[in-house]
C-alpha positions as CSV (number, residue, x, y, z in Angstrom):
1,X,0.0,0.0,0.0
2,X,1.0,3.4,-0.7
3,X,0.7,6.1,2.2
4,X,1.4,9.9,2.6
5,X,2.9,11.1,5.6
6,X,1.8,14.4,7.4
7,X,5.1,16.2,8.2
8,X,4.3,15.3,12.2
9,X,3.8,11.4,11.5
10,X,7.2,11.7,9.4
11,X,8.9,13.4,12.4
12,X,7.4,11.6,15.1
13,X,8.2,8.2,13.0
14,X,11.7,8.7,12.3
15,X,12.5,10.3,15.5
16,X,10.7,7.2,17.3
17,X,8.6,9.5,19.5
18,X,6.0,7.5,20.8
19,X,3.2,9.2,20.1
20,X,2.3,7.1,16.5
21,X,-0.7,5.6,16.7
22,X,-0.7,1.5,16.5
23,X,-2.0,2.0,13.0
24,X,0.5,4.6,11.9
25,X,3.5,3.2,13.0
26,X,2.4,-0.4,11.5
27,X,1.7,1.4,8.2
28,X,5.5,3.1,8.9
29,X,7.2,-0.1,9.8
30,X,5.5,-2.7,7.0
31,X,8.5,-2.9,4.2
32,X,5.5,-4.1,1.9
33,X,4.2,0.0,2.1
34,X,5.3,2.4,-0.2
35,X,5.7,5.7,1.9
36,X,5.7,9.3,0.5
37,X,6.2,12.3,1.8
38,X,5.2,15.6,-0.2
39,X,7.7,18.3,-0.8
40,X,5.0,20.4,0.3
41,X,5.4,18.7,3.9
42,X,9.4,19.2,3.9
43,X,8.7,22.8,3.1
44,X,6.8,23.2,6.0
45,X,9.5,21.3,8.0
46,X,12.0,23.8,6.9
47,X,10.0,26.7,7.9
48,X,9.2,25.6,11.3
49,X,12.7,25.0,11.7
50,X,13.8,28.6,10.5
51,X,10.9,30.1,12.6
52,X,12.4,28.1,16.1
53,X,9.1,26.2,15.9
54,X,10.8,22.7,15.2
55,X,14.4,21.8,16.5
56,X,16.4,18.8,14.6
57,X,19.6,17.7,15.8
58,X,21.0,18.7,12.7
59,X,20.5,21.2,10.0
60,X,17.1,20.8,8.2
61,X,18.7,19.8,4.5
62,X,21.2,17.3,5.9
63,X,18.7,15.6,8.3
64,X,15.5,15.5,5.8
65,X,17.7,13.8,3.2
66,X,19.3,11.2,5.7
67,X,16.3,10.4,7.3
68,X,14.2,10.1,4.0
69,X,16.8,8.1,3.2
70,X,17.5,5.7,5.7
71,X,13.6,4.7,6.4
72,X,13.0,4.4,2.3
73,X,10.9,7.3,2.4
74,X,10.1,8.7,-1.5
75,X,9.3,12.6,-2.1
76,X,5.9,13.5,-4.1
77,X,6.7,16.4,-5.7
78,X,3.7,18.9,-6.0
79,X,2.5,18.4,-9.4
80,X,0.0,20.9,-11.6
81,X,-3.0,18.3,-11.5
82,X,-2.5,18.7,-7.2
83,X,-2.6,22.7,-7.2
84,X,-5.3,22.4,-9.7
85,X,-7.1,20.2,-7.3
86,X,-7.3,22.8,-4.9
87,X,-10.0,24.9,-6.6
88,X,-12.7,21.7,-6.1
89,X,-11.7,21.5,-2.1
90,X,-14.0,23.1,0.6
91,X,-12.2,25.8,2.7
92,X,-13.0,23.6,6.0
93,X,-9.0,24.0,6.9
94,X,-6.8,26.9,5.6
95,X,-3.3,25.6,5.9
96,X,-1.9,25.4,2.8
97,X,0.4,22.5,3.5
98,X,-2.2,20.5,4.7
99,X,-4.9,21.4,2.0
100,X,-2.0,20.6,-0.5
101,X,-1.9,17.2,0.9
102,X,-5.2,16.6,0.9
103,X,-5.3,17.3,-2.7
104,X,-2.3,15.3,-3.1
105,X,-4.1,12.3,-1.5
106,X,-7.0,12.9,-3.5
107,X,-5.6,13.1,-6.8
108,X,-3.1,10.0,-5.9
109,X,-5.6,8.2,-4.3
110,X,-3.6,7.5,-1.3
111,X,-4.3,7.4,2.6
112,X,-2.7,10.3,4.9
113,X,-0.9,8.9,7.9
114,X,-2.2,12.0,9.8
115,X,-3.6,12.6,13.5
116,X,-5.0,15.9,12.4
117,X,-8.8,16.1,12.8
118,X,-9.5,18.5,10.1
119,X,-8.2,15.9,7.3
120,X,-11.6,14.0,8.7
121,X,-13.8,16.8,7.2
122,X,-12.5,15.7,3.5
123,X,-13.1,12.8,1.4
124,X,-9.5,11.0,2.1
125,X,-9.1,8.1,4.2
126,X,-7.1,8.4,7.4
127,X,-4.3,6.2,9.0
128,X,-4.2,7.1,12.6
């Protein structure tokens, strides 16, 4: 199965936090799963990190692409068709990252791996 990460699941995952659900850490940890993470999501990363809201024991570049790395984790770039996606999407949230990967999913037609209630209030199904 393929699954998109939220940028928390990603962190929280690779970091081995504790606080993934059963469900998303089995989805993290089955080899068989194809796991994505959009560039939308490592933008947001870097921004949190350049605004002191995020601390990583390393600088964000080296860290994203050693940790994407090293848990087989494939970037989905943010194609046309997903911005375009956008216009059909109810303004129920207004984050853009996470409105991006909603469309993302949508388009894809992939689960998020997401503990964020407002994903609920789309069409997408959840992994939490």
């Amino acid at each position: 199965m393929k699954c998109l990460l939220d940028a928390h699941a990603f962190l929280w995952a690779v970091s081995r936090d504790g606080r993934l659900s059963t469900a998303a850490e089995a989805a993290f940890i089955d080899s068989r799963n194809e796991l994505l993470l959009s560039a939308a999501s490592i933008w947001e990363i870097l921004v949190k990190v350049q605004i002191g809201k995020l601390l990583l024991p390393l600088p964000a570049g080296s860290y994203m692409r050693r940790q994407l790395a090293a848990n087989q984790v494939q970037v989905l770039p943010v194609r046309f068709e997903h911005v375009l996606r956008l216009e059909q999407l109810p303004l129920h949230h207004r984050d853009p990252f996470d409105r991006i990967l909603v469309a993302q999913a949508l388009e894809e037609k992939l689960p998020i791996v997401s503990c964020d209630p407002w994903f609920a209030k789309y069409p997408v199904k959840m992994i939490w």
